[in-house]
C-alpha positions, 0 to 999 in steps of 0.5 A, a space after each residue: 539527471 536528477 530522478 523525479 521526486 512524486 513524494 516531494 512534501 516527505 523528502 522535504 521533511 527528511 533533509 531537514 534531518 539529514 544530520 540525524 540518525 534515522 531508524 527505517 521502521 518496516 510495517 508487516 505487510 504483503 508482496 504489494 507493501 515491499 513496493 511501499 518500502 522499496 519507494 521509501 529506500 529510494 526517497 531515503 538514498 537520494 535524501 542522502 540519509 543515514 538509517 538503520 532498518 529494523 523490524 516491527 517485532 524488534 521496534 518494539 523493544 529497541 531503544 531508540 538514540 536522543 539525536 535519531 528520527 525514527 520512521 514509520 513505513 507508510 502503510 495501510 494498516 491504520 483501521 481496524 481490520 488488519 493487524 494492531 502492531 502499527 499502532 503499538 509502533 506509534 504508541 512507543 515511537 511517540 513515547 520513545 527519546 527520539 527526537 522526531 517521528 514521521 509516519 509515511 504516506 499512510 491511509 487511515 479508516 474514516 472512524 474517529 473515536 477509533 483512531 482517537 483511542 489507538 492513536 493519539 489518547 497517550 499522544 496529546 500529553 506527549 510534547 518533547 519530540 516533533 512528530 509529522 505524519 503524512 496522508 496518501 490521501 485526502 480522506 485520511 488528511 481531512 479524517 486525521 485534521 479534526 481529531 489530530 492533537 495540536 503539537 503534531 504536523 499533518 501532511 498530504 503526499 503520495 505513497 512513496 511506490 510512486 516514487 519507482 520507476 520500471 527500472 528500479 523493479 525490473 530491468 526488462 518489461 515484457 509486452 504481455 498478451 493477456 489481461 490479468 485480474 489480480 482480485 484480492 481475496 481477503 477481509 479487505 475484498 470489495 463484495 463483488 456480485 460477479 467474478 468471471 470464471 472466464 476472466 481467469 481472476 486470481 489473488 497474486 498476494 495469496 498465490 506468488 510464493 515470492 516478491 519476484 513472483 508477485 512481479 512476473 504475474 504483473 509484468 507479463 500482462 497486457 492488462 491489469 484489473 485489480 482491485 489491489 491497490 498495489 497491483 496498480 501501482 505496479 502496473 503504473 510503474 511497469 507501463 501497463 494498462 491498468 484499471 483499479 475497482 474499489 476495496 471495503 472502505 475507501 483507501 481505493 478510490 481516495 489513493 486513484 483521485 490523489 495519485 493515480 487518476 492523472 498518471 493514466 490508471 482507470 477507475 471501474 466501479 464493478 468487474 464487468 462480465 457478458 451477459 451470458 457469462 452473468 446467466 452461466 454464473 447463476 447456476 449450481 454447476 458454476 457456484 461448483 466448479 468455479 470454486 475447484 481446485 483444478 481451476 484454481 490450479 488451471 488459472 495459475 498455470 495460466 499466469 505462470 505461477 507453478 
């Protein structure tokens, strides 16, 4: 039986090209991107495509063949808070003698003038090679239509994690018994009033030493909140119930309404706590001991992590 195709607009554009060469573009990223390329590979394999991966770091001085396509990772890194080496890659993609750039379903900040200097200022004089780009969502797609040069293709479709299915992760799913907060931590977090000691929240990216890691925090949950948008695509993926919570800006909640509201992933505005716990949280002893390192030591020993 032929797998079901979710990122069904990029796969079209890629057998298109199927007699060319393509250069597979890794972006740099955490445990929740690898699921992004590991999609992309599949979508790749069942396009029966010839590609050769490579590095952002080694992109940036490879000479891309006149017959390739090259192809851009979907990622999330198109805003201003996270690293620049995205944009370099776009720059010498769209400059480069390739014939064709696709960018994979990415998601891409709300701010104009940015995107106008870090994308497409060298772009719109650039008009020998095709170039498609693709949107994981609707935000970016109508951020990305009033500024878009002309000469460029502009698509909507779903982040190729989707695209996996439990047995392209892991071969057995555990049950699980617990509920797992996978919070992130980072300039990205969402300013959540209240974290909930007793939820026992921890960022996975920041503490799974490996992808295999990242993978058995998730898989051996009952439950997954999150508020990283690959936690839940995982726990999607893996069967488990699973809510997201909002980041900084809106790839969260833009990524749930386009990909995965209807494939039964919740939306939650804020963590939600007892009242009790919210008195507890207020007091200097918890501000104190919420932040020791015997509890985050104890809160990993929990979730398996050594």
């Amino acid at each position: 039986m032929t797998p079901t195709i979710a990122s069904k607009n990029l796969f079209d554009i890629l057998t298109k090209y199927r007699s060319s060469p393509f250069i597979f573009v890794g972006t740099p990223g955490n445990h929740g991107d690898s699921i992004i390329h590991k999609g992309a590979e599949k979508i790749f394999e069942l396009a029966d495509l010839r590609y050769q991966k490579i590095g952002d770091q080694e992109f940036m001085s490879f000479d891309a063949p006149k017959d390739s396509v090259i192809y851009i990772n979907g990622n999330g890194a198109f805003n201003n808070i996270w690293n620049p080496a995205v944009f370099d890659e776009f720059v010498k993609a769209i400059t480069s003698s390739a014939k064709a750039l696709i960018v994979g379903p990415s998601t891409f900040m709300e701010d104009h003038q940015f995107l106008n200097e870090k994308l497409f200022s060298k772009a719109r004089q650039i008009t020998d090679n095709k170039v498609f780009i693709f949107c994981r969502e609707k935000t970016s797609y109508l951020t990305l239509k009033k500024i878009i040069p002309a000469q460029f293709e502009l698509l909507l479709d779903h982040d190729t994690a989707i695209n996996l299915c439990a047995d392209d992760i892991l071969k057995d799913v555990p049950k699980g018994k617990h509920v797992f907060y996978a919070i992130r931590d980072d300039k990205e977090q969402f300013n959540f009033e209240k974290l909930n000691l007793l939820s026992f929240w921890i960022d996975p990216v920041k503490q799974c030493k490996t992808f295999e890691d990242w993978v058995s925090i998730h898989a051996n949950s009952e439950k997954i909140v999150t508020n990283r948008l690959h936690s839940s695509i995982l726990g999607l993926i893996l069967g488990k119930n699973t809510t997201l919570l909002p980041n900084s800006y809106h790839k969260n909640r833009s990524v749930w309404e386009h990909s995965l509201k209807n494939r039964g992933v919740l939306w939650q505005d804020k963590i939600e706590i007892s009242a009790p716990a919210s008195l507890l949280m207020r007091s200097k002893l918890y501000k104190w001991f919420g932040n020791s390192h015997k509890v985050r030591k104890l809160t990993n020993k929990y979730y398996g992590i050594e």
